[in-house]
Backbone bond lengths (Angstrom), bond angles and torsions (degrees), N, CA, C in turn:
res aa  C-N    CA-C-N  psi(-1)  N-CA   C-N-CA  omega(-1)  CA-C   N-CA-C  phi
1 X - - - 1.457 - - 1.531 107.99 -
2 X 0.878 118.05 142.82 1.897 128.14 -172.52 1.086 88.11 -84.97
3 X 1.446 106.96 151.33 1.567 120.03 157.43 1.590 124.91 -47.27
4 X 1.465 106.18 -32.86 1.706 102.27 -157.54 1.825 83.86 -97.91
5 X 1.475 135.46 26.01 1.118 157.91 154.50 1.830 123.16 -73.63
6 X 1.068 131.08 -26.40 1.264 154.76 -131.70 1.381 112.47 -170.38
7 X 1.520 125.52 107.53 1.297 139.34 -176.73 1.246 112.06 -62.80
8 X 1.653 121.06 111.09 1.223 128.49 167.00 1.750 114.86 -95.09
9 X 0.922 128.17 135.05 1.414 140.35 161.71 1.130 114.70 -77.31
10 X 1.785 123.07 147.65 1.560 113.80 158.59 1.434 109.68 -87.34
11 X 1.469 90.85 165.39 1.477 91.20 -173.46 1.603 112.58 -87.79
12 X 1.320 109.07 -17.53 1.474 123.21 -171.30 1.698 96.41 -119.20
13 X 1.185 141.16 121.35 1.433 142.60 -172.39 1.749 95.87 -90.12
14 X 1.280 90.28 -57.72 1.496 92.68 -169.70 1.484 113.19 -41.93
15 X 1.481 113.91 -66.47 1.432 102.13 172.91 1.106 123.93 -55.50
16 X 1.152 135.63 -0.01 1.610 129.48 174.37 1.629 97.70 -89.01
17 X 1.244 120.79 -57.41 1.398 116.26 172.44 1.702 116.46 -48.50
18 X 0.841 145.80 -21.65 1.542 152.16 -171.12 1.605 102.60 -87.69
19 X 1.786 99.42 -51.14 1.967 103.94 171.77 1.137 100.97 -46.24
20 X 1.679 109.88 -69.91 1.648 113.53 -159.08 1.445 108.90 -38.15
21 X 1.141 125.48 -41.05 1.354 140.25 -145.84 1.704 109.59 -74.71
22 X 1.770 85.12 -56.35 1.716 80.33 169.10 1.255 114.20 -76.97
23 X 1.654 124.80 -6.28 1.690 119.87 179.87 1.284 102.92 -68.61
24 X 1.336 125.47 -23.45 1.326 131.62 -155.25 1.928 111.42 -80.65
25 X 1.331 93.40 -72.83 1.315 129.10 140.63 1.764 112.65 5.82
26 X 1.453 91.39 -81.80 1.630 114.24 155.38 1.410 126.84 -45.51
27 X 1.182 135.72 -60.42 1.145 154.09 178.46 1.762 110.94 -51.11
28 X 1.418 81.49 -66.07 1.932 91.00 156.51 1.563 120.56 -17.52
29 X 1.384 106.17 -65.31 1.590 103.28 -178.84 1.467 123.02 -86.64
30 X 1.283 98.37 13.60 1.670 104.98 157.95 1.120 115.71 -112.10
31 X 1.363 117.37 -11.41 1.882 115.04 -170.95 1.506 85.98 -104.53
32 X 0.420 136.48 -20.55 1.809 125.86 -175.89 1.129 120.42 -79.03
33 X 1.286 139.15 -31.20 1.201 141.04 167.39 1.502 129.49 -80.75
34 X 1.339 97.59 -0.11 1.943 114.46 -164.64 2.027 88.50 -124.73
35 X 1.203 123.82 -2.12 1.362 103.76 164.72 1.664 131.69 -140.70
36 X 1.598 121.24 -164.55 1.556 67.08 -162.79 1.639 87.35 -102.06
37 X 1.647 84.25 -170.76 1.779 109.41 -167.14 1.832 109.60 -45.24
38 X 0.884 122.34 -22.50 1.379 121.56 -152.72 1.829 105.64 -97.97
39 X 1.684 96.88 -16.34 1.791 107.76 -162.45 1.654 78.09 -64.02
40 X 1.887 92.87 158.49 1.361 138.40 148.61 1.078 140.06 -73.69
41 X 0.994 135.94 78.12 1.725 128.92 -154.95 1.875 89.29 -103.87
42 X 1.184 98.39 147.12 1.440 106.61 177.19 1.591 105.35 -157.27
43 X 0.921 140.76 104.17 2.054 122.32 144.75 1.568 111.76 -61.39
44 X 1.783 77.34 110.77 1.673 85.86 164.25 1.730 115.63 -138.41
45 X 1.223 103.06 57.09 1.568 127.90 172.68 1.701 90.00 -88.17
46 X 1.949 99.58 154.69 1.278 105.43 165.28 1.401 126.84 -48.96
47 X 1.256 123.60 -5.30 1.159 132.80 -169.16 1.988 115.16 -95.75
48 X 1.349 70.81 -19.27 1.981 91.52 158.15 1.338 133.45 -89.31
49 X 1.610 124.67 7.64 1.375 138.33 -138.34 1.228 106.53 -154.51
50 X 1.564 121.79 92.54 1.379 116.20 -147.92 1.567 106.38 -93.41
51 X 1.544 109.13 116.76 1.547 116.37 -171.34 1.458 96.94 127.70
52 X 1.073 134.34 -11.75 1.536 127.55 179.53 1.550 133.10 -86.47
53 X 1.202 122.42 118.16 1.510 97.71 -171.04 1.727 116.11 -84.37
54 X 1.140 102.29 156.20 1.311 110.03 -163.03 1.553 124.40 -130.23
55 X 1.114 125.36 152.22 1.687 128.39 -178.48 1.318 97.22 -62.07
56 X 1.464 118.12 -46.74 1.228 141.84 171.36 1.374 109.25 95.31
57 X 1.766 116.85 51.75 1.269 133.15 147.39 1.578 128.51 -75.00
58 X 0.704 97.54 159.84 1.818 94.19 164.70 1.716 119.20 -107.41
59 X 1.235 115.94 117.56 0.882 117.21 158.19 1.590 140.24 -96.55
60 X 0.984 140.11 108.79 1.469 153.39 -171.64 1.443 127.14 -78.88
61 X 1.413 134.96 132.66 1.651 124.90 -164.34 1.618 92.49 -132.85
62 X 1.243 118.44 111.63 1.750 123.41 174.19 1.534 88.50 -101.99
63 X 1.616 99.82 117.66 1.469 96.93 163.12 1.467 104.63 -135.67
64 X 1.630 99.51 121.45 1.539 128.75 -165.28 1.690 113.36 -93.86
65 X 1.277 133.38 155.96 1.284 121.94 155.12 1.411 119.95 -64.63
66 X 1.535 128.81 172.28 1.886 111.28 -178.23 0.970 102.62 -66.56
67 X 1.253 130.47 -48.91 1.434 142.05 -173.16 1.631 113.11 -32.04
68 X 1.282 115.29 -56.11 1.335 118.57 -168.36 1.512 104.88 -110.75
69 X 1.345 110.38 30.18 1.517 118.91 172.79 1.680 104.81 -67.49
70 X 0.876 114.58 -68.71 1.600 137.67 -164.51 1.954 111.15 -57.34
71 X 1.407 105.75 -27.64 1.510 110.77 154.01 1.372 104.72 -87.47
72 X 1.131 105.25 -59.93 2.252 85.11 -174.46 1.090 96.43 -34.29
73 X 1.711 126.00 -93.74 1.240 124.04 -165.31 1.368 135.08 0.42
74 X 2.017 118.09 -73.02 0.960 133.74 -178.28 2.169 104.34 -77.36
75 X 0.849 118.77 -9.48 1.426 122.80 153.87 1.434 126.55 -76.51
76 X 1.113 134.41 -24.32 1.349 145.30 162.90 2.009 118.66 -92.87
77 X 1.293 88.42 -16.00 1.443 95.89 169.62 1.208 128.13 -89.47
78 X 1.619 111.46 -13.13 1.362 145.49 148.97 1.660 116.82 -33.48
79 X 1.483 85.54 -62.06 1.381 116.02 176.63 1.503 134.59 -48.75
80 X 1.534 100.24 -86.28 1.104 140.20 147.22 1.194 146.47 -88.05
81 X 1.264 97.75 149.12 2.302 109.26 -174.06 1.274 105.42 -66.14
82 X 1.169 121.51 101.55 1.610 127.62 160.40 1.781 99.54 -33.30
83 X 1.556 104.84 146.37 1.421 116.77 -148.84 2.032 75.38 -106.62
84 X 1.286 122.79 105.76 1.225 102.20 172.44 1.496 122.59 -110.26
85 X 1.002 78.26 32.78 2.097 90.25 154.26 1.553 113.70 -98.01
86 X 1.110 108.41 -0.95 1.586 124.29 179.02 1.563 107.65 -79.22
87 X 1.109 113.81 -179.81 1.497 141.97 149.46 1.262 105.48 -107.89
88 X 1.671 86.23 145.44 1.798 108.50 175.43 1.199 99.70 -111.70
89 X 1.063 146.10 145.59 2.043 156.44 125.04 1.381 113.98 -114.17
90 X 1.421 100.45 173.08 1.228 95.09 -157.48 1.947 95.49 -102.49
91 X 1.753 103.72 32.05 1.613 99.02 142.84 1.688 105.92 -144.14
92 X 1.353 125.72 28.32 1.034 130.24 156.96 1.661 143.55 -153.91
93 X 1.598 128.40 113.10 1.030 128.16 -171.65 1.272 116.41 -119.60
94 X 1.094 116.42 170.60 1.896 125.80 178.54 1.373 104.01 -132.94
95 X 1.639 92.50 142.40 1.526 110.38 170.19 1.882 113.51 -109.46
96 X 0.788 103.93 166.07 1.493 104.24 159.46 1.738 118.78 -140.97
97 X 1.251 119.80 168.23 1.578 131.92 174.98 1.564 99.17 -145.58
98 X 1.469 133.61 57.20 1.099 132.06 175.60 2.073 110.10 -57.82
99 X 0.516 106.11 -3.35 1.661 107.88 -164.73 1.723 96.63 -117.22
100 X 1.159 130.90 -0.25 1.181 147.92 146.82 1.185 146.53 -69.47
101 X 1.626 135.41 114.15 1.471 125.24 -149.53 1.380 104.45 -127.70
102 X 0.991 130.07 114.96 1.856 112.90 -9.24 1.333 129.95 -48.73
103 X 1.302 135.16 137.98 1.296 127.05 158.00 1.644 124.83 -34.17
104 X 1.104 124.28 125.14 1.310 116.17 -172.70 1.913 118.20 -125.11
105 X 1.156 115.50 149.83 0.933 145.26 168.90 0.978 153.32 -85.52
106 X 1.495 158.40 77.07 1.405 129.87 -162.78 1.596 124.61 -140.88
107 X 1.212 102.57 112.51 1.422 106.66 -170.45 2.149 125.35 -81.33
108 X 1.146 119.33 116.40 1.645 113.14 -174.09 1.561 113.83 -89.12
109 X 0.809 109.63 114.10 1.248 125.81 168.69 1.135 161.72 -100.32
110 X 1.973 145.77 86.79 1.431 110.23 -141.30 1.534 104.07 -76.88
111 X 1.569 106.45 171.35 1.663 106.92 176.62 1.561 107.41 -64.48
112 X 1.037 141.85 133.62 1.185 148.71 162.55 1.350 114.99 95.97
113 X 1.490 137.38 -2.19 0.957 157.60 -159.68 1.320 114.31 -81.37
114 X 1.458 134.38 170.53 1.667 115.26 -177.06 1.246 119.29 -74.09
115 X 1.427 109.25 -20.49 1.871 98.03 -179.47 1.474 115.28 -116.36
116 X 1.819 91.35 38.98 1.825 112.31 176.67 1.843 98.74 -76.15
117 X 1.402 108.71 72.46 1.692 92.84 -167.50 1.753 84.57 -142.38
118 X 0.797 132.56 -15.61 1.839 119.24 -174.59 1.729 114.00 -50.32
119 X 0.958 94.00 -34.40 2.116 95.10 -155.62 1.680 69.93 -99.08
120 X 1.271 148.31 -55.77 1.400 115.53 179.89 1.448 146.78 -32.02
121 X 1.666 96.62 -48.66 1.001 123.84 170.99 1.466 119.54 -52.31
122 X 1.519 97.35 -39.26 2.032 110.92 -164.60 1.304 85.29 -89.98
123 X 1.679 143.41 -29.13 1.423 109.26 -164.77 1.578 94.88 -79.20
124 X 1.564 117.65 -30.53 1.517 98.55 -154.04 1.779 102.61 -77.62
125 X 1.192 135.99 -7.88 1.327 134.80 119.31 1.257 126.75 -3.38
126 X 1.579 113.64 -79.20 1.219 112.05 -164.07 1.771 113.88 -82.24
127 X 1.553 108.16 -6.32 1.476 109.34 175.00 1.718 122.18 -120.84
128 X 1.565 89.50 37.60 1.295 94.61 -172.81 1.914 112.00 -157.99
129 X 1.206 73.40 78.43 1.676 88.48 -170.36 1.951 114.76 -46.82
130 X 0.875 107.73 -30.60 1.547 118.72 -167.87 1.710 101.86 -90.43
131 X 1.314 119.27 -9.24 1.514 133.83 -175.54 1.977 91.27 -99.42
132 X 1.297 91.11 -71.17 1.510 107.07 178.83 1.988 116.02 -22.45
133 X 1.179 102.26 -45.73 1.625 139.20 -164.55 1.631 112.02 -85.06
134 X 1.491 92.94 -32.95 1.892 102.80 178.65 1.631 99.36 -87.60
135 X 1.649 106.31 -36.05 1.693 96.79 173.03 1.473 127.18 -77.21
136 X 1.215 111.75 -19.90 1.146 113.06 -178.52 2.006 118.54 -81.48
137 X 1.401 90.62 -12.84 1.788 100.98 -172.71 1.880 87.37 -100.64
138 X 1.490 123.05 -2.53 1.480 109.71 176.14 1.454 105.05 -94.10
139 X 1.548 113.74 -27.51 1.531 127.73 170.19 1.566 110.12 -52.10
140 X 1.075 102.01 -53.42 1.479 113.77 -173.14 1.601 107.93 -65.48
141 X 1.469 111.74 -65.92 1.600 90.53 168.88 1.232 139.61 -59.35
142 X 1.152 118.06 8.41 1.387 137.97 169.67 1.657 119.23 -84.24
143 X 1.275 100.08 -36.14 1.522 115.07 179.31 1.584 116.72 -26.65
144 X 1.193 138.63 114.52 1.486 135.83 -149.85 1.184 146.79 22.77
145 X 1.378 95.32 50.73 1.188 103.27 176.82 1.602 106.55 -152.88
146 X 1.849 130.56 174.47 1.668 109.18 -107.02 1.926 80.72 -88.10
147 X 1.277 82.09 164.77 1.683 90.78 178.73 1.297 119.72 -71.96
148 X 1.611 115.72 -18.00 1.516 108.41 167.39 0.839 132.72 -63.23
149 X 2.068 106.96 -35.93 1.550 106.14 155.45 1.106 139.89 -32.84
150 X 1.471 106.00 -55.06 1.853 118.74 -175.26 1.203 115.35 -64.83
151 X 2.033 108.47 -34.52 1.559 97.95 177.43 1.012 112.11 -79.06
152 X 1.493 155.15 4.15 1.151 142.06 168.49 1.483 105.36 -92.22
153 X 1.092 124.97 -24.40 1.456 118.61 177.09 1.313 119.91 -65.27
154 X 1.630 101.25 -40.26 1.692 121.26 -171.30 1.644 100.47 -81.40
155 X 1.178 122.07 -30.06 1.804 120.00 167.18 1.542 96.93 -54.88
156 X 1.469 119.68 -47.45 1.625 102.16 -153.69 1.538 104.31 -79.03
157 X 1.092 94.28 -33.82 2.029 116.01 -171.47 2.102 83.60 -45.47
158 X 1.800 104.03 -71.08 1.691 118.14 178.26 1.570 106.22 -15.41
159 X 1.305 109.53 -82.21 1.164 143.67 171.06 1.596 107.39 -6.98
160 X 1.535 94.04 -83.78 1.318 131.74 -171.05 1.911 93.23 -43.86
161 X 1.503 112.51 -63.53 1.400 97.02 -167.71 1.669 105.30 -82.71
162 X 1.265 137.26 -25.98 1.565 129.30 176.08 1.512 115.05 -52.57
163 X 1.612 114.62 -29.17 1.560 118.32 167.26 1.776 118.87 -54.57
164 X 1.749 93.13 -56.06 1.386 108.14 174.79 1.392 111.21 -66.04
165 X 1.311 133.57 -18.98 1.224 109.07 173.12 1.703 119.01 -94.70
166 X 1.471 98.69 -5.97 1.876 117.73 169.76 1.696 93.08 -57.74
167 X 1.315 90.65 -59.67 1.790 94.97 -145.91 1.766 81.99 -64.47
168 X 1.385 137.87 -66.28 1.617 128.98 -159.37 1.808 102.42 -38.28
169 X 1.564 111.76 -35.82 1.797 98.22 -170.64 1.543 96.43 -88.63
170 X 1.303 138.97 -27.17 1.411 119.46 162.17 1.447 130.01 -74.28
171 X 1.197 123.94 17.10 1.428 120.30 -171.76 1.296 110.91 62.48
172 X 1.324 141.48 7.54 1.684 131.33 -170.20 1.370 93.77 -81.86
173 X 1.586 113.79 169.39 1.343 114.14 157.68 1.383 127.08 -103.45
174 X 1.470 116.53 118.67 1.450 107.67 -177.90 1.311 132.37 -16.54
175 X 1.322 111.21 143.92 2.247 119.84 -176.44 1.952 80.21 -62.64
């Protein structure tokens, strides 16, 4: 099994969050000029989420109107290696910069669209310490061991809180 097979943790979060930060930072003045005025750029990888431990990639969320989906797209594809372990639709794609340090990421998105869920996910993270705490002890049991594992765990974990945060804005009561 390859290394980039098998979930590694940093050992220090913080410094991975501080890299990301200036990766981000950086990135900025290349993504900004290649899309249009109105995109969303956000990092909302664990590495955006202060208290989280992290691989210590960066992950990135472009969220476009539909309209100007189809130029972002082919402007970042310019760029970057389409992530093809992903899904494509025609309101969501992935990039990658694996050979990049930090490793990077970047997901397109239209606003409102079905896989309009990244910066959701990261705020209810960052305002929910007892959520924050259940992901970080699923990270941890994950710790070397294969990454398909973790991504299926971390889909359900996703999952699990995007419901709960459905049901908190409809008044339902959580399953």
């Amino acid at each position: 099994m390859a290394p980039h097979d098998i979930l590694l943790l940093m050992p220090d979060a913080g410094v991975a969050q501080l890299e990301a930060e200036r990766a981000f930072s950086a990135l900025l003045t290349v993504l900004t000029p290649i899309l249009p005025a109105t995109a969303d750029v956000s990092h909302v990888g664990a590495t955006s989420i202060p208290g989280c431990v992290t691989k210590g990639d960066l992950d990135v969320v472009i969220r476009v109107q539909a309209a100007d989906f189809a130029a972002a797209e082919a402007a970042l594809a310019r760029r970057f290696r389409r992530n093809s372990g992903s899904i494509r639709t025609g309101d969501f794609s992935a990039f990658e910069a694996p050979d990049r340090v930090p490793q990077l990421g970047i997901q397109l998105t239209t606003i409102g669209g079905t896989f309009d869920i990244f910066h959701l996910f990261a705020e209810a993270l960052r305002t929910d310490p007892d959520r924050l705490h259940r992901y970080n002890d699923l990270k941890r049991a994950f710790q070397g061991r294969p990454m398909d594992s973790y991504r299926s765990a971390k889909a359900a974990f996703i999952d699990e809180t995007l419901r709960a945060l459905s049901d908190d804005r409809s008044g339902r009561t959580p399953r």
